[in-house]
C-alpha positions in Angstrom: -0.2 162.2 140.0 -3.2 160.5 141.6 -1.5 157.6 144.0 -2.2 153.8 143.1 -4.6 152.3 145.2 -4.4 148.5 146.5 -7.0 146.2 147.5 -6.1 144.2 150.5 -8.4 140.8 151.0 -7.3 138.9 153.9 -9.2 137.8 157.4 -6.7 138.0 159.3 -6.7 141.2 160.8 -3.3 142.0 161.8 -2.0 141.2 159.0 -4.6 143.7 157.2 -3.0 146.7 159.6 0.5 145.4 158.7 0.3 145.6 155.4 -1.9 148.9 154.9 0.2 150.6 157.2 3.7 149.4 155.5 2.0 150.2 151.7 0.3 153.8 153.0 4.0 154.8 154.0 5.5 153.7 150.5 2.9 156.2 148.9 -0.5 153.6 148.3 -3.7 154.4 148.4 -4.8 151.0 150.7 -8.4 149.7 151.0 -9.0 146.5 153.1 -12.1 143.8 153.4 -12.1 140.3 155.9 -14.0 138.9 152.9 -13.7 137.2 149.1 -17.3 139.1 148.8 -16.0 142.4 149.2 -13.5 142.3 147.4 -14.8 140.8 144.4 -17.6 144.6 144.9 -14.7 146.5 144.9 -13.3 144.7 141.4 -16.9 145.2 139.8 -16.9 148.6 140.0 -14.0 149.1 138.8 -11.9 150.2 141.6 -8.7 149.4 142.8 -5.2 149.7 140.5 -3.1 145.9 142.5 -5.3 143.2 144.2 -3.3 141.6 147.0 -5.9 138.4 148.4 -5.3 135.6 150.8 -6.3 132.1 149.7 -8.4 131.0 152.8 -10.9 133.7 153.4 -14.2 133.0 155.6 -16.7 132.7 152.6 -14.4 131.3 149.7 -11.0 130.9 148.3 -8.8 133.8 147.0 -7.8 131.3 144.3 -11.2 131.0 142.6 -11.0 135.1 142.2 -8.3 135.0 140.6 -9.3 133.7 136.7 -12.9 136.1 137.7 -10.8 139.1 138.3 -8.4 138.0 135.2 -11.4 137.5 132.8 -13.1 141.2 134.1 -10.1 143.4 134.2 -7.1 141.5 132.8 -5.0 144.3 133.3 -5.6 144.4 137.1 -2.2 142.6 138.8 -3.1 140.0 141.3 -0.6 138.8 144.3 -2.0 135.6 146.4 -0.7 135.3 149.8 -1.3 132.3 151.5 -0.1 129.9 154.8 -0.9 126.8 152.9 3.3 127.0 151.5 2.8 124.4 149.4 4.2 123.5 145.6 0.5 123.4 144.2 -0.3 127.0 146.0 2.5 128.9 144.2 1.3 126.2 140.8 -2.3 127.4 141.0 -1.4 130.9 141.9 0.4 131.4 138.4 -1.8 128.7 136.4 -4.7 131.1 137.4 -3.3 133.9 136.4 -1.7 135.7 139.6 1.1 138.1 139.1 3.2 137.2 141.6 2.8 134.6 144.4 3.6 134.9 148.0 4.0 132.7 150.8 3.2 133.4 154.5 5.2 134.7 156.6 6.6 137.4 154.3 9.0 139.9 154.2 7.1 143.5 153.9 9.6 145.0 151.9 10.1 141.9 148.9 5.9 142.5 149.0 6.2 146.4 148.7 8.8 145.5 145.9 6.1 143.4 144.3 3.7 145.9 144.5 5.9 148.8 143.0 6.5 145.9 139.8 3.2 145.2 139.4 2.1 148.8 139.2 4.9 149.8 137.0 4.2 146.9 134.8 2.2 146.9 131.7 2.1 143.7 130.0 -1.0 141.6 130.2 -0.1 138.8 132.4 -2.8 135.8 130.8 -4.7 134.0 132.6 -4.0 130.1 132.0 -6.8 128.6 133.7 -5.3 124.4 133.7 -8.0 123.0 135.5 -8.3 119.9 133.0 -6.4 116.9 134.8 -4.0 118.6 136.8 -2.5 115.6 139.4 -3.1 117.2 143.0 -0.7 114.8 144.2 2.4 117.2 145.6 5.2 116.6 143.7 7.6 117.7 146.2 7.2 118.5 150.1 8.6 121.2 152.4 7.2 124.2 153.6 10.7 125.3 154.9 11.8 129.0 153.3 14.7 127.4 151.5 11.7 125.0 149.5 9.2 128.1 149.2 12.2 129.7 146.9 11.7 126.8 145.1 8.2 126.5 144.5 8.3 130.2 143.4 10.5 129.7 141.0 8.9 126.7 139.2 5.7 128.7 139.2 7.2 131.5 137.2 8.7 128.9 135.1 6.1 126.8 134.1 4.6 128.9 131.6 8.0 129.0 129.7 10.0 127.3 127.4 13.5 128.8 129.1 15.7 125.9 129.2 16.5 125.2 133.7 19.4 123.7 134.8 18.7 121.9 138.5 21.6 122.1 141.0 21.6 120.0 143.7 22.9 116.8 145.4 22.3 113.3 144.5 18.5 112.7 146.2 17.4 115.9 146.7 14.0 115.4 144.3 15.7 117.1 140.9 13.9 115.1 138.4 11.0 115.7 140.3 11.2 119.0 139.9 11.8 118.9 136.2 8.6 116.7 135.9 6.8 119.2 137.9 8.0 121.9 135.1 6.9 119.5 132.6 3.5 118.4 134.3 1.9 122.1 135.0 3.4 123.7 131.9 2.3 124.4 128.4 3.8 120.8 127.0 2.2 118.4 129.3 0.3 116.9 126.9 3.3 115.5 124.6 6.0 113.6 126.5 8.3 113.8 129.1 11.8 111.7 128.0 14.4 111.2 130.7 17.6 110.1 130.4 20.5 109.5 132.5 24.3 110.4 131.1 26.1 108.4 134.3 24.0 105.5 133.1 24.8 105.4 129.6 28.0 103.7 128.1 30.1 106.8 126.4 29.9 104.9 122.9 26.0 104.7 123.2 25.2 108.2 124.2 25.2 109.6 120.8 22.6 107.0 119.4 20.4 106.9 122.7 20.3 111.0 121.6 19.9 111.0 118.4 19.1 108.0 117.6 20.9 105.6 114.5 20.4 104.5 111.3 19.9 100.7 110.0 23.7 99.7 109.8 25.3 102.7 111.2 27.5 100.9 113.9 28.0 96.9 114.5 24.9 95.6 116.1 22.3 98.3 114.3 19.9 96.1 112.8 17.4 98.1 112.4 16.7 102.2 112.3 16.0 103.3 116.1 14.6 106.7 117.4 16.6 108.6 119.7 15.8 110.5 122.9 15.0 113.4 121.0 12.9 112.3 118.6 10.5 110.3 121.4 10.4 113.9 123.2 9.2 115.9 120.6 7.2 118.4 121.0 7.9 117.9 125.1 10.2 118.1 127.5 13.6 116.3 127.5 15.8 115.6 131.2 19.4 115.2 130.8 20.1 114.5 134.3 23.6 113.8 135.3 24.9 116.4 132.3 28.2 117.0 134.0 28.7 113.2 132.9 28.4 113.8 129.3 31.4 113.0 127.5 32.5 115.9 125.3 31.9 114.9 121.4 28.7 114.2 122.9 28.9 118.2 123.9 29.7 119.0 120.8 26.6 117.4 119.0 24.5 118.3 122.1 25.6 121.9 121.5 24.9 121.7 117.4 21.0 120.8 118.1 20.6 124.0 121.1 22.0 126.4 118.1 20.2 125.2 115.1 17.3 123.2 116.3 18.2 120.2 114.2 20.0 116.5 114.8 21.3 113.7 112.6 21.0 110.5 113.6 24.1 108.4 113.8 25.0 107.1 110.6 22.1 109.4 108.7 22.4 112.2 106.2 19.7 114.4 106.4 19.0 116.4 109.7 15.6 116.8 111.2 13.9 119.4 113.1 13.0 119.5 116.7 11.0 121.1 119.3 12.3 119.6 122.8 12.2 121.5 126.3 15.7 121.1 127.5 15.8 120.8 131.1 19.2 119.4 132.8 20.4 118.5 136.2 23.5 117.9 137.7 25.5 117.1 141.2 28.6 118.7 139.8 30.3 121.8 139.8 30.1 122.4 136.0 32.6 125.5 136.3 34.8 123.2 137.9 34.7 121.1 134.9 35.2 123.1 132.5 38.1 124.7 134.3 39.4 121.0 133.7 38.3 121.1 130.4 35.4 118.2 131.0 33.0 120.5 130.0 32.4 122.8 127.3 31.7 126.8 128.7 29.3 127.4 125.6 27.6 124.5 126.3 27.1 125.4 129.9 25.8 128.9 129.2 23.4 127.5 126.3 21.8 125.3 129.5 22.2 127.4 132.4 19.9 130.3 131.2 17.5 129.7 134.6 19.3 127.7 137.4 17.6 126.0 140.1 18.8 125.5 143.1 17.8 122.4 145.2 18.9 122.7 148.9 20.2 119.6 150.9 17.7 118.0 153.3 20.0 119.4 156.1 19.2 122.5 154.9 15.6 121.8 155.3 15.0 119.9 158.4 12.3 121.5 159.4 10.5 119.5 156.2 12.2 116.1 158.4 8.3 115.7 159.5 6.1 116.1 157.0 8.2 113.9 155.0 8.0 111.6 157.4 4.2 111.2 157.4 4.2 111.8 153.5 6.5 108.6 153.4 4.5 106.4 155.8 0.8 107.2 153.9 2.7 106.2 150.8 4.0 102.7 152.0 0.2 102.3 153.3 -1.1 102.6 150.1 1.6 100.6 148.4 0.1 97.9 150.2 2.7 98.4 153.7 1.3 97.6 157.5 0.2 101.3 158.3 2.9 102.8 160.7 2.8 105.6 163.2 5.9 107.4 164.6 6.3 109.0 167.9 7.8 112.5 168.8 11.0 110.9 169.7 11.9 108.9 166.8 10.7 112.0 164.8 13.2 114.7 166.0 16.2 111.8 165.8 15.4 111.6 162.5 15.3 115.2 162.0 18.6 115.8 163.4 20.2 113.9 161.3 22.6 114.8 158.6 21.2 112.7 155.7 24.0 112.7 153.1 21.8 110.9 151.1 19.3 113.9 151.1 15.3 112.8 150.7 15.8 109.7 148.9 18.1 108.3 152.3 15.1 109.0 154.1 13.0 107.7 152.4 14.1 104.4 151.8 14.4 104.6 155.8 10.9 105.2 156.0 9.8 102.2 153.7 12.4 99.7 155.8 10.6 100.7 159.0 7.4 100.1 157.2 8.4 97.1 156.1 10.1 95.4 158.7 9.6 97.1 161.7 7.2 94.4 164.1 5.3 97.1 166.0 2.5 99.4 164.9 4.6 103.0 166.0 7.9 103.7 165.1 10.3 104.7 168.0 13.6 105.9 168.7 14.9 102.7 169.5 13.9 101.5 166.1 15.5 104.7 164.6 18.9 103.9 166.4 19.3 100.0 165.5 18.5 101.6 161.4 21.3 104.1 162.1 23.8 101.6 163.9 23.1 99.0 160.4 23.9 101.5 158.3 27.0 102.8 160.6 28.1 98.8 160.4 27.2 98.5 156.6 30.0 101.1 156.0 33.0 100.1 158.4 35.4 97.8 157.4 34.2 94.2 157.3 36.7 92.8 160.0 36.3 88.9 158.6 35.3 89.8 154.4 35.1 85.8 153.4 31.8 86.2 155.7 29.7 89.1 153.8 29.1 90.0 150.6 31.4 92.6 150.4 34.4 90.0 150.7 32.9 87.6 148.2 32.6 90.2 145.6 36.1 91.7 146.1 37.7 87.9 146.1 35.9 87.2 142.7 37.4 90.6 141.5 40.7 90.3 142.5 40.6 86.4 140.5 39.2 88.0 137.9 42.0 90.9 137.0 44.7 88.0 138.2 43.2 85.8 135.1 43.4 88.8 132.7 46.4 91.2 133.7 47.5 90.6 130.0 43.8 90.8 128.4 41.7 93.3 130.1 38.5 94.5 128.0 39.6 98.1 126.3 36.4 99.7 127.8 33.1 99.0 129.9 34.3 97.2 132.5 32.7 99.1 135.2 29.1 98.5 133.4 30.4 95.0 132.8 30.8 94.2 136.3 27.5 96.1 137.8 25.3 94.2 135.6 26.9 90.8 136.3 26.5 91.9 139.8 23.0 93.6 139.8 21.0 90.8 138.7 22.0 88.3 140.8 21.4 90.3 143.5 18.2 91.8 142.6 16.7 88.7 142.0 18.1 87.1 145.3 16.3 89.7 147.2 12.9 89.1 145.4 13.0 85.5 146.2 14.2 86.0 149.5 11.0 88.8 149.9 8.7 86.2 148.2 8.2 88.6 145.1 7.3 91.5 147.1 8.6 94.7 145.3 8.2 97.4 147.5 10.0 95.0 150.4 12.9 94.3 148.1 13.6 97.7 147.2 13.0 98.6 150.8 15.7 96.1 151.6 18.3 97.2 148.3 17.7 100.9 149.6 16.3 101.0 146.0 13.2 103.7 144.8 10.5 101.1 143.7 10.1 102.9 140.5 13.7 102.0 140.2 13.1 98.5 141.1 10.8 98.2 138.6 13.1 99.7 136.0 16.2 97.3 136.7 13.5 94.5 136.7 12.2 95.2 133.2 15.7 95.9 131.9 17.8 93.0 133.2 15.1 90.5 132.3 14.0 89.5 135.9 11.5 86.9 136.4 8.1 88.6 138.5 7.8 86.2 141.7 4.5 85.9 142.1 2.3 85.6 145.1 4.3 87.8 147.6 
């Protein structure tokens, strides 16, 4: 049998003798070119059984080939290669039509693995050219190993419909990986719906779901459309999913096996054609070793996980993060901010339990408050001794907030050991709470939203949410 042969496009020359050498051993034909130009010749004629291409060559990029070769021989496999380890690399690479993507450096075995699947392979791999309106802005940021995994894998997702359940720690970026899923794959162009379980009351979830009938519970004046229903035809984030009670499982269960819901209080069931796409902080097996959390369920959800490592896994990302922060607080309407080599590498050795979204909201305090035009370490340590001092134990609590709050709180269940509410509470207690202080903060910012939620430690997306939903009066003129 006649040996495959692979075309090898890359300017680099070393890395052209590494890889011929390493795929000549494993049994390849190899033939190499510096150059897009050649190449592409090489394609023409016909020649050539695997395409392996860089994306910066000297007189074009290996990324424009890709829907040529694709729409020529559309049985030829295509792996891109490329230094530039971003999300939007490994996006384009598969939107394009490439058969596997491949960040630099990489292992020469996992790309002799890739080679062997692409030549044994022989479905058609279509090209999906998305060039209509696809946002450039990076969705996520990292060009750490443990982030490249990641961007891999939403690029072989995003053509699907599988349904992904997101791992990963409270701030790590999950919902922005489901809207990346959503915004580069074949249903970005219905809607993306996403709700939170933690946020929800237990006796609302069903409705905010499903959605109720006029008259279905006290308080349902009129028919509303659930979660489902708005999504149709999209994609739908359950984030927090480990927080779903369980005859919310049940029903949630029901519409992944038949495809259909009822709304509370209605009788006939309607069809629906969600992307189901979860996220959770929990261990789910955990729960369901309790019994919080049904095992069918969990298999029904988990059919691709996603992993999302902790920024202490990733420090090497600390950096670019950084920068990515401080251009984003510019054009928020911040004083633009520089940080120095110092303050940098603090930062980066730092734990951050609070994963991305801790530094971040670090990075919009500094912008916001800090006097000077570059960030230093000094700056760095007074924002880590706050937050050290914002945890400990107030010595005198009638002086802080924290004392206030608990005093009001310990009157309160005094006044109503005998009458305590049956349920909500909690959700009581954080909205009488949350719009006081909220708006407090606004004033005390002049109306400025991006300083406030600097200040709350809030995401101004967030902000903007809880502004909208508690009824909070914009302050103008800040």
């Amino acid at each position: 049998m006649t040996a495959a042969t692979i075309l090898v496009a890359d300017d680099d020359a070393g890395i052209r003798t590494v890889v011929a050498q390493a795929l000549t051993r494993a049994g390849y034909e190899v033939r190499t070119a510096s150059n897009a130009a050649t190449l592409w010749n090489w394609v023409e004629k016909g020649e050539g059984d695997l395409v392996i291409t860089d994306v910066m060559m000297p007189d074009g990029n290996g990324l424009d080939l890709v829907p040529k070769i694709r729409h020529l021989r559309p049985d030829l496999r295509i792996v891109v290669m490329s230094a530039q380890t971003t999300l939007m690399t490994a996006v384009k690479a598969t939107e394009r039509g490439a058969f596997e993507y491949l960040p630099k450096p990489f292992d020469i075995n996992e790309l002799i693995s890739i080679v062997k699947r692409g030549i044994e392979q022989g479905t058609d791999i279509t090209a999906r050219l998305a060039e209509d309106g696809v946002d450039e802005t990076l969705p996520l940021i990292g060009r750490s190993p443990a982030m490249q995994e990641v961007y891999r894998t939403v690029a072989r997702l995003m053509p699907t419909d599988l349904t992904v359940m997101i791992n990963g720690e409270s701030g790590t970026g999950k919902e922005l990986v489901a809207r990346a899923l959503h915004d580069y794959g074949k249903r970005k162009h219905a809607a993306f719906v996403a709700v939170n379980m933690a946020a929800i009351p237990r006796e609302l979830i069903e409705s905010e779901l499903f959605g109720h009938e006029k008259g279905a519970f006290t308080g349902a004046v009129s028919r509303s459309s659930g979660r489902f229903e708005q999504a149709e035809g999209g994609t739908l984030f359950l984030d927090e999913i480990g927080d779903m009670p369980l005859e919310a499982q049940t029903r949630l269960l029901r519409v992944l096996q038949e495809g259909e819901f009822t709304a509370v209080g209605g009788r006939t069931s309607t069809r629906t054609d969600v992307r189901i796409i979860t996220a959770t902080h929990h261990d789910l097996k955990k729960l369901i070793r309790q019994g919080l959390f049904r095992e069918d369920l969990f298999f029904r959800l988990n059919v691709v996980p996603v992993r999302l490592p902790p920024l202490r896994e990733r420090t090497e990302d600390v950096p670019e993060l950084i920068r990515h922060f401080l251009a984003r607080a510019a054009n928020a309407g911040l004083p633009w901010k520089t940080i120095d080599a110092e303050a940098v590498a603090r930062l980066s050795a730092h734990s951050w339990p609070g994963n991305v979204r801790e530094l971040e909201n670090m990075i919009q305090r500094l912008a916001a408050l800090c006097p000077q035009e570059v960030i230093g370490a000094d700056d760095i340590g007074r924002e880590f001794d706050d937050a050290r001092r914002g945890g400990s134990t107030n010595e005198n609590p009638s002086n802080g907030l924290g004392g206030t709050v608990e005093k009001q709180l310990a009157d309160y269940f005094a006044a109503h050991q005998d009458r305590l509410p049956a349920t909500g509470l909690y959700d009581r207690v954080l909205r009488e709470i949350e719009k006081p202080l909220i708006t407090l903060t606004l004033q005390a910012t002049r109306g400025n939203q991006l300083k406030a939620a600097a200040v709350l430690g809030l995401n101004r997306n967030t902000l903007r949410k809880k502004i909208r939903e508690l009824g909070i009066p914009v302050i103008r003129g800040g």
